[in-house]
N, C-alpha and C positions, 0 to 999 in steps of 0.2 A: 867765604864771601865777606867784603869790608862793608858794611853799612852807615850810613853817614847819618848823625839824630840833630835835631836844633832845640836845644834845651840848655838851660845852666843850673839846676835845681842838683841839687843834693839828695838823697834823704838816707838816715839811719836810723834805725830800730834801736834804744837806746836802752836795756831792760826794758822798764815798763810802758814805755810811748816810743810811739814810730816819731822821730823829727825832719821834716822833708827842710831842706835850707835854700835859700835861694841867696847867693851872691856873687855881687859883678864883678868881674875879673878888677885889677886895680887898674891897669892899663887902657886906655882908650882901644875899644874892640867891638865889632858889629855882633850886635844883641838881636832876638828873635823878638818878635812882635806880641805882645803882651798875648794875645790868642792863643800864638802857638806854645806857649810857656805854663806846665802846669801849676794850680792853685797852689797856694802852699798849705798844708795840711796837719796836724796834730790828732793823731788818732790811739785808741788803746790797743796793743801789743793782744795779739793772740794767743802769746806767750810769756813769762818773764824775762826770755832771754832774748837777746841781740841780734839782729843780722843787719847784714853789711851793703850798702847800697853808695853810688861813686857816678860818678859823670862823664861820658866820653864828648866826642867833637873832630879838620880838610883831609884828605885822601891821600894816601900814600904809595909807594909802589907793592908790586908783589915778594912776599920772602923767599928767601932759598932755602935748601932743602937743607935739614938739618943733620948731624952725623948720629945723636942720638948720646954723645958725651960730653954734651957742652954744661958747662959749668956758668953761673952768674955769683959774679965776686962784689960784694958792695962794702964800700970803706966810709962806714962813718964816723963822721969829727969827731974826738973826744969821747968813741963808745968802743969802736974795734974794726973787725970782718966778719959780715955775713955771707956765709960760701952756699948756692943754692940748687941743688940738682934737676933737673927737670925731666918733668914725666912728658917726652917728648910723643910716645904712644898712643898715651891717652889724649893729648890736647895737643894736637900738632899744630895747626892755625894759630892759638892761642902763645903758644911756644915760643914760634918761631918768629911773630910778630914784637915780643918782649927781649930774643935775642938781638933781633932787628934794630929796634930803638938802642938797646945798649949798645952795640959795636958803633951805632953813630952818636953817643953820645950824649944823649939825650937825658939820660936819668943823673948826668954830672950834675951836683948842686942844688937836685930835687933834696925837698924836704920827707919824712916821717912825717905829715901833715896832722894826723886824728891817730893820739893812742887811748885805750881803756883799757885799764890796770885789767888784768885775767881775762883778757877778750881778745885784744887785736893789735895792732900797731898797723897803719896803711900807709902808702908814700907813691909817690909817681904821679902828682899832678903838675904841669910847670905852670898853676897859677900860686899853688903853694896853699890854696885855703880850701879842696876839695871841688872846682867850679870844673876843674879844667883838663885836660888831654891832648892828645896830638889830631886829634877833628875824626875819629870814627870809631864804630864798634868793632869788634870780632865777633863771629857766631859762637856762639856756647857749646863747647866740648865736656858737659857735665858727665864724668864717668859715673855710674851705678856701684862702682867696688871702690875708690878712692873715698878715704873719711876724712875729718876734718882732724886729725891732733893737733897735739903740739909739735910747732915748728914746719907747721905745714902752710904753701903759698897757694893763695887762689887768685882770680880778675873779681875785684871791684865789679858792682852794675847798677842802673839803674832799677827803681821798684818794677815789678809787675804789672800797674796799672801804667806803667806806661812803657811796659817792657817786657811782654809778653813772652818771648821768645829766651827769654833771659841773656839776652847778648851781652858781652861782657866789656866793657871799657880800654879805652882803645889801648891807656897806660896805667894806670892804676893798680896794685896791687896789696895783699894785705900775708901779713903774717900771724899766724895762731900764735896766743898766749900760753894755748891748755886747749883741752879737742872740745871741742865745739861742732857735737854732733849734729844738733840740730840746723845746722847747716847744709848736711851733706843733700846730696842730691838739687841743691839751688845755684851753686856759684861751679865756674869752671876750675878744678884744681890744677896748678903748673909746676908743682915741685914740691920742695920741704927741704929745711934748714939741714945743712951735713958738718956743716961746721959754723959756730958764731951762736950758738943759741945761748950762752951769758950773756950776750953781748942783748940778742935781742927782749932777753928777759930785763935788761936795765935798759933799757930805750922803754922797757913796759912801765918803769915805775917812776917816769921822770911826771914832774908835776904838770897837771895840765891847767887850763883855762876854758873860757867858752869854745862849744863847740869842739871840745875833745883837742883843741889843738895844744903842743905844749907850748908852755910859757917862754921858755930859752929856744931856739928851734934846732932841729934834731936833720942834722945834713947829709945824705950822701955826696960825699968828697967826687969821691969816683966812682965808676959802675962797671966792672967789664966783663969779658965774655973768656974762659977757659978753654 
């Protein structure tokens, strides 16, 4: 089921503080009424370590059914290919929604928005600073046996407190550094890296800026589907 949210809040577990972010798309674009827009928050981490929280947002149609050997091939500038298998079994909705936007394009010329050296690397928003989506959630396919390694892909979501159900971002996704178990059983996993995981470990180490984002910006050229 697609679920539609009105939100543009961010938030990420950063080691040792949760930072929820709130920023407006750069474009002139219909914003939610201060009400409905969570506070922004700083609060201490339960844990020292990270988890990953991302934005979804209008409606789309229904995907097709998958064959179960689709591959997602991403080329980025100046870093190489990432070749990415998908666990179509385990998170079929989530899956097929991500093959969906590739075959139309969608992920051309998105950035690697927020990397943390040994943690993550995420990309798939087309606001480019973490605000943004194609306007809706996916239900959460969180498997009980899938863990988080390295080289492993999950959906982006918003926190808990406002996302109870842990729905997952309608585009958004992030790639492991190094396993990042404490993760597991919170985010929906869609695959893991089969080929390109140099490529993705130097996309891990290019320098960042505020807000995790890097300072040169880190492109997918093209995005297709195998």
């Amino acid at each position: 089921m697609i679920k539609q949210i009105k939100t543009t809040w961010v938030s990420i577990i950063t080691f040792a503080f949760v930072f929820t972010l709130s920023c407006a798309p750069k474009q002139p674009a219909p914003t939610p009424k201060a009400a409905e827009t969570p506070k922004e928050e700083v609060a201490k981490a339960d844990t020292a370590k990270p988890t990953i929280e991302s934005m979804p947002a209008p409606k789309t149609e229904a995907t097709k059914p998958l064959t179960g050997k689709e591959l997602m091939v991403i080329k980025v500038k100046d870093f190489g290919t990432i070749k990415i298998e998908f666990f179509a079994k385990d998170a079929p909705k989530n899956v097929a929604n991500v093959v969906k936007l590739a075959r139309n394009g969608f992920y051309n010329g998105l950035k690697f928005h927020r990397v943390i050296a040994g943690f993550m690397i995420q990309g798939g928003d087309p606001n480019g600073d973490g605000t943004g989506s194609p306007g809706y959630t996916i239900d959460a396919e969180i498997s009980p046996t899938l863990k988080h390694l390295k080289g492993t892909v999950a959906m982006a979501r918003l926190p808990d407190q406002v996302n109870p159900d842990k729905a997952s971002s309608g585009s958004q996704f992030y790639i492991c550094l190094g396993s990042q178990l404490h993760l597991d059983n919170n985010y929906t996993i869609i695959g893991k890296v089969v080929e390109g995981l140099s490529v993705v470990d130097a996309i891990g180490k290019v320098q960042t800026g505020p807000r995790d984002m890097p300072v040169k910006d880190v492109i997918m050229e093209k995005v297709t589907i195998e």
